[in-house]
C-alpha positions in Angstrom: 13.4 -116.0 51.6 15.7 -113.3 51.0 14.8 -111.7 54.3 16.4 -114.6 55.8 19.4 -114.4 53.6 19.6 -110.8 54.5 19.5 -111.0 57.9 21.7 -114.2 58.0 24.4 -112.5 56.1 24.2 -108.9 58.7 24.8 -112.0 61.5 27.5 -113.2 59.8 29.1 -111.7 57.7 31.9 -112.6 55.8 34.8 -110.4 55.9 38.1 -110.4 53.9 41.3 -111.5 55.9 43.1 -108.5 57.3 45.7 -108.4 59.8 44.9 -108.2 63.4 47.1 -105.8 66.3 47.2 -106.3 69.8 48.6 -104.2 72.8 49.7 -101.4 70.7 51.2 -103.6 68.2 49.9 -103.0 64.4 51.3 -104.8 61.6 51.6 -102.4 58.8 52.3 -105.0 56.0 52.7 -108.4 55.2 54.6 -109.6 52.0 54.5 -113.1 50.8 57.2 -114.9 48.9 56.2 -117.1 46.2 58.4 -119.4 44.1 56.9 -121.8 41.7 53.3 -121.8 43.6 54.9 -122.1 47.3 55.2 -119.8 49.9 58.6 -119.9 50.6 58.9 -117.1 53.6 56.7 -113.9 54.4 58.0 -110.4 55.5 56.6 -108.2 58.2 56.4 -105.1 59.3 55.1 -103.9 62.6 54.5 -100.4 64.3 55.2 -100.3 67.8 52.8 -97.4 68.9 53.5 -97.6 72.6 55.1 -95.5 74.4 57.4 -98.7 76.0 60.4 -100.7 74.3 59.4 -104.2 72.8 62.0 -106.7 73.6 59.6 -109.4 72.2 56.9 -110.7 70.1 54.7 -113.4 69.1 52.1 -113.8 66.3 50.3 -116.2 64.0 50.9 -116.2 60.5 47.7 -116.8 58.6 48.0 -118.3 54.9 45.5 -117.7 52.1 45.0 -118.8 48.4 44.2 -116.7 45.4 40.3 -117.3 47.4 41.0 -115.9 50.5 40.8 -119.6 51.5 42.7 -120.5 54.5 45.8 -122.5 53.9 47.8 -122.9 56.9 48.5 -121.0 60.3 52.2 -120.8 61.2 53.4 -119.3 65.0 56.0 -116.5 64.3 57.7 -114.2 67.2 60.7 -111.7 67.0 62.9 -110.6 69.8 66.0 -108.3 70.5 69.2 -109.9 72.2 72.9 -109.4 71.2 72.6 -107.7 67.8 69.1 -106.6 67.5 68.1 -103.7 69.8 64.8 -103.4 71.3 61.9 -101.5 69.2 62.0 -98.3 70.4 58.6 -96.0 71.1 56.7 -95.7 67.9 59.0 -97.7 66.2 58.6 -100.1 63.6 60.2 -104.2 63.7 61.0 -105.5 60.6 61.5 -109.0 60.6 62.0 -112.0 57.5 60.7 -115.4 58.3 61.3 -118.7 56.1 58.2 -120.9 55.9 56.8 -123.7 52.5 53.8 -123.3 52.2 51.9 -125.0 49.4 49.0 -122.9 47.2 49.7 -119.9 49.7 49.3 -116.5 47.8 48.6 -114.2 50.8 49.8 -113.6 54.6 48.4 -112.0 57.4 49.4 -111.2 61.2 47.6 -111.8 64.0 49.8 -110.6 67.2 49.0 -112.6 70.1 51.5 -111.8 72.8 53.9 -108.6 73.3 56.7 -108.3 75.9 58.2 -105.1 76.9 61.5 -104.1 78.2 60.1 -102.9 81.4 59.0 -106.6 82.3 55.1 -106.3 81.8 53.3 -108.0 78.8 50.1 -108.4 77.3 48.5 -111.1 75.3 48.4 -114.7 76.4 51.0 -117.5 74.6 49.7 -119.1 71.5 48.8 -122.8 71.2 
């Protein structure tokens, strides 16, 4: 019996949330803002370790309880224009999003689609 369990648990096992990079795109950290037990935005910071300009980004926002229970999934993207200049090689975006998000204690960023300044991009568009 605890064979089993062992070898069930090597299968599967179950690992903490943690956030997840694509094409040279690493978030460094999350931080979630809480006000009277909701998630009222999230901020992020992500390392460009390219050696191309991102002009634009897309991720999932992953939201967890005091359990590491999933809450809710939220899209989230960033891009230059006007104001905001493109992230430069090795630089880092910083970015503030607004969400609500009820019992939320915890965010995480999964990248999912990068665009750089050159025209080529990796990652396919969320759903």
């Amino acid at each position: 019996m605890v064979l089993l369990f062992l070898i069930s648990w090597f299968l599967n096992p179950v690992l903490p949330p943690q956030h997840s990079g694509k094409c040279g795109l690493n978030p460094l950290k999350a931080y979630s803002q809480n006000v009277m037990g909701r998630n009222i935005g999230y901020f992020v910071e992500i390392k460009n370790e390219t050696n191309k300009e991102v002009d634009a980004l897309e991720w999932e926002a992953q939201f967890y309880d005091g359990f590491d229970e999933l809450v809710k999934k939220e899209k989230g993207s960033w891009s230059s224009g006007n104001i905001i200049e493109p992230c430069k090689p090795y630089g880092v975006i910083k970015d503030l999003k607004t969400v609500w998000v009820k019992k939320a204690t915890k965010v995480f960023i999964k990248i999912n689609r990068v665009h750089f300044t050159d025209g080529s991009s990796c990652g396919v568009k969320s759903k």
